[in-house]
N, C-alpha and C positions, 0 to 999 in steps of 0.2 A: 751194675745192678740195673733194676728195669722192676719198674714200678706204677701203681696211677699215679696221676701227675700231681693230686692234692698230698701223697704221702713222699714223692720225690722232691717237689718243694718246700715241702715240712722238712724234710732231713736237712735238707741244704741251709734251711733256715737256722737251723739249730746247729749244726758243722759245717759253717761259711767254709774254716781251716783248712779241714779235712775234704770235702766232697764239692762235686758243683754238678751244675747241668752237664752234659754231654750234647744236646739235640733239642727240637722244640717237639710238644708235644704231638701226639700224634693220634688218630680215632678218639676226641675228644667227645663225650658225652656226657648229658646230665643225670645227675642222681636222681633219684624218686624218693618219695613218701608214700607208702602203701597204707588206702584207709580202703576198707568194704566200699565192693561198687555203690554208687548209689549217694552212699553218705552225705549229710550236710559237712560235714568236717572239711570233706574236700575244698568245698569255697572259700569256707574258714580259714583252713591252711593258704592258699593259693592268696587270697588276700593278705594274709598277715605277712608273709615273706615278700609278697608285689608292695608294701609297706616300706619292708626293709629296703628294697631295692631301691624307691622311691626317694626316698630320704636318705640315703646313702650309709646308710649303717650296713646293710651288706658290701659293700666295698670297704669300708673300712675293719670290719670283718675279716674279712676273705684277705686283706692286705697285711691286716695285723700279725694273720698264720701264715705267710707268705706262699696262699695258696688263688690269688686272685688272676691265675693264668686264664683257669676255667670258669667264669664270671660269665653270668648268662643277662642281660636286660629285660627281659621279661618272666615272668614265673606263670607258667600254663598248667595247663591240666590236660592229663593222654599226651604230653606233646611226643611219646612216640608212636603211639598209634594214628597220628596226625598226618603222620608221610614226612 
């Protein structure tokens, strides 16, 4: 099977028995939050999870769900229209 990589190692997680990796990930990208252009939220968001990441509860997160492959260090805003 062929999956993203946070629902492939989900599955793995959960059916060590049955399934495993095949390969390492591959066109790795981060997810978004979609707020109206503009928005104060935006910061809001962007700080609360630069929070997480700080303090390491997004790693422990992300590790717990055995999806911590795709683990980013900083949490931006636009980061794809950034280049």
């Amino acid at each position: 099977m062929t999956a993203d990589s946070p629902i492939t190692q989900y599955a793995v997680s959960k059916l060590k028995d049955k399934i495993e990796v095949a390969g390492d990930a591959f066109d790795v990208a981060p997810y978004g939050i979609a707020v109206d252009k503009g928005s104060p939220l935006a910061q809001a968001i962007q700080a609360a999870l630069q929070s997480l990441v700080d303090d390491g509860t997004y790693t422990e997160i992300l590790t717990k769900w055995g999806v911590d492959a795709g683990a980013v260090d900083s949490i931006t805003i636009n980061a794809a229209t950034a280049g």
